[in-house]
ZAMI-333656 format. One line per 5 residues: their letters; for each residue x, y, z of C-alpha. Coordinates in nm, 3 decimals. Layout:
ZAMI-333656
a = X Y Z  ...
end
This chain:
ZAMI-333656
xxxxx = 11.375 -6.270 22.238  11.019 -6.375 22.092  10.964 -6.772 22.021  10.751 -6.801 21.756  10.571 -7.115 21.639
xxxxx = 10.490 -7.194 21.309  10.180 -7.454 21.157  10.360 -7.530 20.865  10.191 -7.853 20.747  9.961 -7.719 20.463
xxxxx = 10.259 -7.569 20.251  10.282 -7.822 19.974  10.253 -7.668 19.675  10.217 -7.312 19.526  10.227 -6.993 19.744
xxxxx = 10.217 -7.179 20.069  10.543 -7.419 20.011  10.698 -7.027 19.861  10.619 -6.840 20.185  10.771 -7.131 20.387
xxxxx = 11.061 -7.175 20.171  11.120 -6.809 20.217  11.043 -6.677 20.546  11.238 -6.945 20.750  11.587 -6.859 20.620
xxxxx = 11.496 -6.539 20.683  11.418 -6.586 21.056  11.690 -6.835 21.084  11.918 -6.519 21.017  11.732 -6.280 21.309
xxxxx = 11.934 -6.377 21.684  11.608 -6.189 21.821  11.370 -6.466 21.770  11.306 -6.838 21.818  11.158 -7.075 21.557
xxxxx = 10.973 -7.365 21.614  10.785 -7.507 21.275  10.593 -7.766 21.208  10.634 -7.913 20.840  10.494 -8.198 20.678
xxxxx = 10.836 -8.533 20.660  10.818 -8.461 20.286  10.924 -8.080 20.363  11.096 -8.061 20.668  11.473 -8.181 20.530
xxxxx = 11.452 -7.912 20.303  11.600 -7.700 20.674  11.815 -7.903 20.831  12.090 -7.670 20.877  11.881 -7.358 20.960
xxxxx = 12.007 -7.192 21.268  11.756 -7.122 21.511  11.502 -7.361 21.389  11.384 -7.632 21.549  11.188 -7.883 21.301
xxxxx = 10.917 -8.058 21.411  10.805 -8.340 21.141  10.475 -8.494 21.133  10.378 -8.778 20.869  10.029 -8.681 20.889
xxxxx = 9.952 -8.700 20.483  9.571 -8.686 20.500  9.368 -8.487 20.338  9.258 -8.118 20.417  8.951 -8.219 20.683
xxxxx = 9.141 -8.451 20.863  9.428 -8.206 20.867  9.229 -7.947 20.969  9.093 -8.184 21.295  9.451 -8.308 21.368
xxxxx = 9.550 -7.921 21.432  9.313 -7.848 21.621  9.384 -8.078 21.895  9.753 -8.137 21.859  9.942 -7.821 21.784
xxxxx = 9.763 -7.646 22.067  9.961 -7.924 22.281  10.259 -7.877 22.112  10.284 -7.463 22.154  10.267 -7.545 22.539
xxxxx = 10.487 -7.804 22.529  10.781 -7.569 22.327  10.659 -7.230 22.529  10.585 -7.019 22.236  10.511 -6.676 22.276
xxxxx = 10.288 -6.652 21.958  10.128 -6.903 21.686  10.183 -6.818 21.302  9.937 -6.959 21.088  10.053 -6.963 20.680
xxxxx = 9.749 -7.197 20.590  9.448 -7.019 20.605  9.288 -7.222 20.899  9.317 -7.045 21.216  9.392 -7.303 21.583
xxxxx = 9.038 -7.247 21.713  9.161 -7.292 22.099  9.587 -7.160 22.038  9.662 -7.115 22.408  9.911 -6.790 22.257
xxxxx = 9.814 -6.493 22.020  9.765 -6.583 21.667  9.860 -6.475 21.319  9.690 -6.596 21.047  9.786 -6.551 20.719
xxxxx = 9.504 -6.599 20.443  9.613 -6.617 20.086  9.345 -6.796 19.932  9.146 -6.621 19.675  8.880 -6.883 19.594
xxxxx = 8.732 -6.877 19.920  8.558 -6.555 19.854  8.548 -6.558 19.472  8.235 -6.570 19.253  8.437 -6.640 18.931
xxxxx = 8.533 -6.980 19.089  8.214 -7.061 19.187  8.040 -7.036 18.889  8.329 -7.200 18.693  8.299 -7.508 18.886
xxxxx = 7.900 -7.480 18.830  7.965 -7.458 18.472  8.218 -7.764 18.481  7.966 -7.983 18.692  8.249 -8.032 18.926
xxxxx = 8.006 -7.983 19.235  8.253 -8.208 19.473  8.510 -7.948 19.480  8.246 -7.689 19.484  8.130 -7.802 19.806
xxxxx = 8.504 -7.881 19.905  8.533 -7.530 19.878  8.210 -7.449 20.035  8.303 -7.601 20.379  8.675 -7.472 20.366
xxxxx = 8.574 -7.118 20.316  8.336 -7.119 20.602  8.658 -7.265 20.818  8.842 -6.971 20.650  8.559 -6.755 20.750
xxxxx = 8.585 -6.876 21.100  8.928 -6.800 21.109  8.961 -6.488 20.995  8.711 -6.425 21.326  8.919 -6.650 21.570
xxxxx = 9.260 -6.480 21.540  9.428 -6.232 21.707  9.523 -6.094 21.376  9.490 -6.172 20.997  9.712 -6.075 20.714
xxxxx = 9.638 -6.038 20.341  9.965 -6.028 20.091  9.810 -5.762 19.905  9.575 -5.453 20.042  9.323 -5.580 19.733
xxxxx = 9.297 -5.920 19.908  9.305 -5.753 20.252  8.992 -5.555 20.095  8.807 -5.825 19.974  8.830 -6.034 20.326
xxxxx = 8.735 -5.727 20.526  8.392 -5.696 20.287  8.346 -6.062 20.317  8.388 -6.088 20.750  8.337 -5.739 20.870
xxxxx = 8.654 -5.776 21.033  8.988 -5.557 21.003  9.271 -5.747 20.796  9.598 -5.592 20.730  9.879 -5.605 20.439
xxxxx = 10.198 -5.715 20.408  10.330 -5.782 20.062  10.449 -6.111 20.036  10.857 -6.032 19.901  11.106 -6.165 19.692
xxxxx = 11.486 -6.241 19.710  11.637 -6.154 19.400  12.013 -6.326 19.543  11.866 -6.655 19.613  11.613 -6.658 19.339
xxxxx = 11.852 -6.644 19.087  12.167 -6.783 19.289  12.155 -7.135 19.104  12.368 -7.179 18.801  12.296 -7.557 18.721
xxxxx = 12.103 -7.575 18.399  11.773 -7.684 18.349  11.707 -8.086 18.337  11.772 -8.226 17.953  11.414 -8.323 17.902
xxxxx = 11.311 -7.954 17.962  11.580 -7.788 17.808  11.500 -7.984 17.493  11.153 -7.904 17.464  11.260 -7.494 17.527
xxxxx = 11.500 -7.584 17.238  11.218 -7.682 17.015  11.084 -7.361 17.058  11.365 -7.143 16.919  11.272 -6.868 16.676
xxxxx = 10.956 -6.849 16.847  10.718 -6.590 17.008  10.738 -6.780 17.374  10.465 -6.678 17.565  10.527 -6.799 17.948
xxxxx = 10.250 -6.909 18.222  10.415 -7.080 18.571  10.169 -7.276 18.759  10.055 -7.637 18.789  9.742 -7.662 18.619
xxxxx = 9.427 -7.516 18.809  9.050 -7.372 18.685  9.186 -7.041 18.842  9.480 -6.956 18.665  9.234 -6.968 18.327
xxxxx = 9.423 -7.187 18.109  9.173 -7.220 17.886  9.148 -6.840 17.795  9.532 -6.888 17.738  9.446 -7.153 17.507
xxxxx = 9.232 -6.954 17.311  9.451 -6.671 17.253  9.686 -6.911 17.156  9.498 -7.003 16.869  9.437 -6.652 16.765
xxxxx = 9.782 -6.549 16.803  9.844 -6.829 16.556  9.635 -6.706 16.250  9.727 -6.326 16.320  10.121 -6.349 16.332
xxxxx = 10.207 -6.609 16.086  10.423 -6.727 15.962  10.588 -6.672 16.277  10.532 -6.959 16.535  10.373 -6.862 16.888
xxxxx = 10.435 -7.123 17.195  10.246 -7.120 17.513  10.477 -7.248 17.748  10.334 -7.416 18.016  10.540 -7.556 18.350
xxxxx = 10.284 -7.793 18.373  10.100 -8.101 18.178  9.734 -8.096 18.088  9.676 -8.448 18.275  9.462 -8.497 18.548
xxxxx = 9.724 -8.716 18.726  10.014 -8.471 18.731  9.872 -8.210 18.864  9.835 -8.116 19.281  9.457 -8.128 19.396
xxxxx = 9.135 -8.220 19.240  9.125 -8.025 18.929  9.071 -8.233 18.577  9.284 -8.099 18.339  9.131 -8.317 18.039
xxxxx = 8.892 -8.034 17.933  9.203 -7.798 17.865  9.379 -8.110 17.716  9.105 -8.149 17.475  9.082 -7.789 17.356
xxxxx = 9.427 -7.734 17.295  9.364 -8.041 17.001  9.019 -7.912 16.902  9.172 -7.566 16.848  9.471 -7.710 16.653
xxxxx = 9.713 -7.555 16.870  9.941 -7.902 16.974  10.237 -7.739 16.863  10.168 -7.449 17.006  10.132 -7.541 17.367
xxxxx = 10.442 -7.681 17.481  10.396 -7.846 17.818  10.718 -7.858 18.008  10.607 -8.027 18.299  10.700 -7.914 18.640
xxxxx = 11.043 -7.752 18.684  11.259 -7.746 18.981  11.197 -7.403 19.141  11.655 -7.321 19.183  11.619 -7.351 18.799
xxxxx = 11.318 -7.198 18.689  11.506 -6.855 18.612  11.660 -6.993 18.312  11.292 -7.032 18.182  11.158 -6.714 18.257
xxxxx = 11.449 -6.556 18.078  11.413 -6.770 17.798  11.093 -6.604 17.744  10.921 -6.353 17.538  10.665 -6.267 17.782
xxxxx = 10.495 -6.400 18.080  10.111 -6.383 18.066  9.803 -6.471 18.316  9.396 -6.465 18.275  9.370 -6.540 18.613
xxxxx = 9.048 -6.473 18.745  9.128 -6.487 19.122  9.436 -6.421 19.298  9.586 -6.309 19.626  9.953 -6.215 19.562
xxxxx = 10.090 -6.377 19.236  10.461 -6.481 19.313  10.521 -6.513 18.954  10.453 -6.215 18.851  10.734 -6.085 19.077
xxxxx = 10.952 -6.345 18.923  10.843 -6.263 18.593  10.921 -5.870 18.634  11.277 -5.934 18.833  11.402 -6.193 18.518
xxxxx = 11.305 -5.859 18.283  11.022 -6.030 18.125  10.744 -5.805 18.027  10.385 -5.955 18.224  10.047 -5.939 17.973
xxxxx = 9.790 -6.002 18.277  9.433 -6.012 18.352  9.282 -5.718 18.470  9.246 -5.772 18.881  9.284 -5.524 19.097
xxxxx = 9.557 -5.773 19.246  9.769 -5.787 18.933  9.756 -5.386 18.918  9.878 -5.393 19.272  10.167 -5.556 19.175
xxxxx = 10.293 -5.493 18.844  10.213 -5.125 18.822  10.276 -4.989 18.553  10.486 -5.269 18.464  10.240 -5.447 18.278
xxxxx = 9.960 -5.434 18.002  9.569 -5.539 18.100  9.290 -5.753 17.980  8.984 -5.876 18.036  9.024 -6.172 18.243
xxxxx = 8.830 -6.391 17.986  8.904 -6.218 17.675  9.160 -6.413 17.460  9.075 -6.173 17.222  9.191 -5.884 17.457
xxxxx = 9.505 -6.093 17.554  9.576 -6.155 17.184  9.582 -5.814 17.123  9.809 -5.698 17.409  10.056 -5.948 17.315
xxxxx = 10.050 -5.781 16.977  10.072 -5.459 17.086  10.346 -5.554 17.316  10.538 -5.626 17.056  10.702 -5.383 16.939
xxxxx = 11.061 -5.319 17.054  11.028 -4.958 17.235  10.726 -5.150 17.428  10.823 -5.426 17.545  11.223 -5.274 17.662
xxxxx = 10.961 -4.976 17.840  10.812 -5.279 17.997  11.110 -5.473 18.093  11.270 -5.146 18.281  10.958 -5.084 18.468
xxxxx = 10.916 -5.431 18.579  11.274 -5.490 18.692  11.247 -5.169 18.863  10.879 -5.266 19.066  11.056 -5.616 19.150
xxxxx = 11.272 -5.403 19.389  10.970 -5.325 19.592  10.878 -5.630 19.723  11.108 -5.785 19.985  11.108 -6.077 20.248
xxxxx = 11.372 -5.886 20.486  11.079 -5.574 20.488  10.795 -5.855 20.534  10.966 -6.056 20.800  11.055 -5.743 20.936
xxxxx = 10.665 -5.642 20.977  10.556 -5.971 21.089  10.769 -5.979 21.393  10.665 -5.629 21.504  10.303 -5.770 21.499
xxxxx = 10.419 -6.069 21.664  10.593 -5.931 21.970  10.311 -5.608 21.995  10.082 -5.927 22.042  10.270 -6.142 22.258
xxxxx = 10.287 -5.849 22.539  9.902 -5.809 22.516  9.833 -6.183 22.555  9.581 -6.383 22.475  9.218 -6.200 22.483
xxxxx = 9.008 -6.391 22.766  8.730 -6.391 22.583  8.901 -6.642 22.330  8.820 -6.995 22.347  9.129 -7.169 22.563
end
């Protein structure tokens, strides 16, 4: 048996909370491995029940820096004290001095992207610019200071090896189509009505809390386009998000996306649905026309996988990424083209399409699973454990 422990206190929101969410009831179900995680108080009662598990909770709510400095000299202490065999770290930010062979799993595309930077430039937001400055030479660090680093996609895993020099592997992130869509309970009132509101309409579908990366404003633009080109029918961009600051995780001001969505004329257009409780968020994708994305950077993509296993055609943006994991399953664009979005919708259209679409995508959903992932990462973890810890690592 292998005890693995698990840094768990930077999954709060997006692909990090996701992994967590899904790789733990995954080990909980192996009897050939331990689990000890750490998760943030906010997370951890999500697993109370998991077999296997043991939870350790801090209330350590501070921001990334201090985070950052609070691992690095306490969960080094508290590997030794639950004799863990090996350290897996889901956050990016390697344990500089882990006294056991590390993991490290780096999903974060803005680190090493050029888009980003020069979006922030070009929105004068130089605080997170330099936020993200001095986390991706951390994440730079990292990559250097474990044992081993994953990607969740060989075009992520490409981009890190150009950017350290330094070998990275791939493992697909997965997806479990049982529990995904296991939850009957319909979607809260206040949501349901405003999907309601929308009937008869083209429903064009983005899920993610509002960010400078996913592009929302190229979505916006297409929007309006869309508008003019297919009247009379009405086109919604459905959003599970709202375009205010204060709503949204991290530092990103949403105001500027706000403001072009009235400047555009598109109000009615962009329905903002506000976040939605991930058991339930089926019933949206399959209330959907199609799901688009002009992301610009991007590591895995969960909801594209989502997107394809729900049988909802994907319009994305034209990463190497997205091609990765939708195949042939989807229709490109340039990533800041509404134009070129515009006209993939329309072209999507048509009924021989978009059912073309659907079967390929349900069909490329299959590929990606957490058993085969889990499955991987343990292999890694016990080859590592029976080498040891390199003594030419800090300790």
């Amino acid at each position: 048996m292998i005890h693995i422990f698990i840094n768990g206190l930077a999954a709060s929101a997006g692909g990090g909370l996701t992994y967590i969410r899904n790789i733990l009831p995954q080990l909980a179900n192996r009897h050939e491995v331990r689990v000890t995680v750490l998760l943030s108080e906010s997370l951890a009662h999500e697993f109370n029940e998991l077999p296997g598990v043991a939870i350790l909770r801090s209330d350590h709510r501070a921001g990334t820096g201090t985070r950052f400095l609070y691992e690095q000299y306490e969960v080094p202490r508290m590997i030794r004290q639950t004799g863990a065999d090996a350290l897996l770290s889901p956050g990016n930010f390697a344990i500089f001095r882990s006294p056991v062979p590390q993991i490290l799993l780096s999903g974060n595309a803005l680190y090493v992207s050029r888009d980003f930077v020069r979006d922030l430039r070009e929105r004068g937001d130089y605080r997170l610019w330099l936020d993200n400055a001095v986390k991706a030479k951390l994440a730079g660090w990292s990559v250097m200071q474990a044992e081993c680093t994953i990607a969740p996609s060989a075009a992520f895993a490409n981009q890190l090896r150009a950017w350290t020099g330094k070998d990275v592997l791939a493992i697909h992130h997965g997806f479990d189509h049982e529990s995904f869509f296991r939850d009957r309970a319909p979607l809260p009132h206040s949501i349901q009505q405003k999907l309601d509101a929308t009937t008869g309409s083209l429903r064009l579908l983005l899920v993610s809390h509002y960010n400078y990366y996913r592009n929302f404003e190229t979505l916006i633009r297409a929007a309006a386009i869309l508008k003019k080109r297919l009247r009379p029918r009405r086109v919604c961009l459905i959003l599970t998000c709202v375009l205010d600051s204060s709503d949204n995780p991290g530092n990103y001001r949403a105001e500027s996306a706000a403001a072009l969505v009235r400047n555009l004329g598109v109000s009615n257009e962009v329905v903002e649905l506000g976040s939605v409780p991930y058991n339930s968020v089926h019933h949206v994708y399959r209330a959907c026309d199609f799901y688009v994305t002009a992301a610009y950077a991007e590591t895995f993509a969960h909801p594209l996988v989502e997107a394809m296993a729900s049988g909802l055609p994907v319009i994305a943006s034209d990463l190497a990424v997205h091609r990765e994991i939708c195949g042939n399953a989807a229709v490109y664009f340039p990533r800041f083209s509404p134009e070129g979005l515009a006209e993939a919708v329309q072209l999507s259209q048509s009924a021989e399409r978009s059912a073309a679409m659907r079967a390929a995508g349900l069909l490329r959903s299959r590929d990606f699973s957490w058993d085969n992932h889990v499955q991987e990462l343990l292999l890694l973890a016990r080859r590592l454990a029976e080498l040891g810890r390199p003594k030419n690592k800090m300790v």
